[in-house]
C-alpha positions as CSV (number, residue, x, y, z in Angstrom):
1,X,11.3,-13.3,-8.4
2,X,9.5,-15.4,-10.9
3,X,12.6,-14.7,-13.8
4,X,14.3,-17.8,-12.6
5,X,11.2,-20.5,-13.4
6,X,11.4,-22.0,-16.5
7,X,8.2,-23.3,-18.4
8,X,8.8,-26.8,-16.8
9,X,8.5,-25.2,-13.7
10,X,5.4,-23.2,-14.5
11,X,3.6,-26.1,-16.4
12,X,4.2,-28.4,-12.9
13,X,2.8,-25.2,-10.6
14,X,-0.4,-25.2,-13.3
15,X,-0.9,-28.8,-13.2
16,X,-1.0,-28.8,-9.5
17,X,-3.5,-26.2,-9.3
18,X,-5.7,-27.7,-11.9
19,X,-5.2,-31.0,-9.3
20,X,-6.6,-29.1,-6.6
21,X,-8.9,-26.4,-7.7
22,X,-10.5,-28.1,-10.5
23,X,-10.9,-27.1,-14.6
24,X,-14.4,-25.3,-13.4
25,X,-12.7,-23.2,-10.4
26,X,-9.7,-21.7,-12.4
27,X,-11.4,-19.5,-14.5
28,X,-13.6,-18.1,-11.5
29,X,-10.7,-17.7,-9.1
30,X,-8.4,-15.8,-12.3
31,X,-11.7,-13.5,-13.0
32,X,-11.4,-13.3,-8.7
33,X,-7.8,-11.8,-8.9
34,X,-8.7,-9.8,-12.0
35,X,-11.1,-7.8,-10.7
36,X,-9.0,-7.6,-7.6
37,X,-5.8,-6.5,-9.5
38,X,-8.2,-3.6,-11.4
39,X,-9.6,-2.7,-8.2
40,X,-6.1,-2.2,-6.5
41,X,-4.9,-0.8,-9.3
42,X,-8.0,1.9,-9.2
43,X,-7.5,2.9,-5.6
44,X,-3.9,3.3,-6.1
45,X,-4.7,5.8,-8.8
46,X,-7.6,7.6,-6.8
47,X,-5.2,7.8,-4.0
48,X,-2.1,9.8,-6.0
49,X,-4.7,12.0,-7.3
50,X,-5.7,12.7,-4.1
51,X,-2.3,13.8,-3.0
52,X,-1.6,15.8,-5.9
53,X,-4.9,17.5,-5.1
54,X,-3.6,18.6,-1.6
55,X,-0.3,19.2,-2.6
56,X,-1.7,21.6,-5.0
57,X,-3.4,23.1,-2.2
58,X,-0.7,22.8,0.4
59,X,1.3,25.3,-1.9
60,X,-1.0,27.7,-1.9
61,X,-0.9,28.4,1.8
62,X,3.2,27.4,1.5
63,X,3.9,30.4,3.4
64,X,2.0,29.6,6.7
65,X,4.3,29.2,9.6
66,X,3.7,25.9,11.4
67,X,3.4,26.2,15.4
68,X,6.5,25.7,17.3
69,X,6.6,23.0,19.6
70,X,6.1,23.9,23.1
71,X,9.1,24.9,25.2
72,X,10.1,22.2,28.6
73,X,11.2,23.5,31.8
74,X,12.6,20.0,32.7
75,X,15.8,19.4,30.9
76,X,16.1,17.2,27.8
77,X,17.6,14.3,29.4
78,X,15.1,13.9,32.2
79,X,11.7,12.3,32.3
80,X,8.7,14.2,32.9
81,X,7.4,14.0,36.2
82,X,3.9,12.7,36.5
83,X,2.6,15.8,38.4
84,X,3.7,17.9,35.9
């Protein structure tokens, strides 16, 4: 996304920001997305370890059979009736 801007282009999109957010907000909102980056980064971590957690335990009890759907007396391509 960002492999076709050049430093031209890069040095306008920073001079514009300095414009409007000031020399004293930059540093505060970059500190802003760092944390928030870490923090993403964190939870995306403590999520796949969660996973692998139950997968591990998932394949422990890999030989449970899982409940069969229950069977319809009204053919597949019909509706269900609402007093049924």
């Amino acid at each position: 996304m960002f492999s076709q801007l050049g430093f031209s282009e890069i040095l306008i999109i920073l001079l514009i920001l300095l414009l409007v957010f000031g020399a004293r907000r930059l540093p505060e909102m970059g500190a802003a997305m760092g944390k928030g980056i870490r923090e993403f980064k964190k939870n995306i971590k403590d999520v796949q370890k969660t996973i692998d957690v139950e997968s591990d335990d998932s394949s422990s009890t890999a030989g449970r059979r899982i409940d069969a759907p229950a069977t319809r007396d009204v053919a597949e391509g019909e509706p269900k009736k609402l007093s049924q």
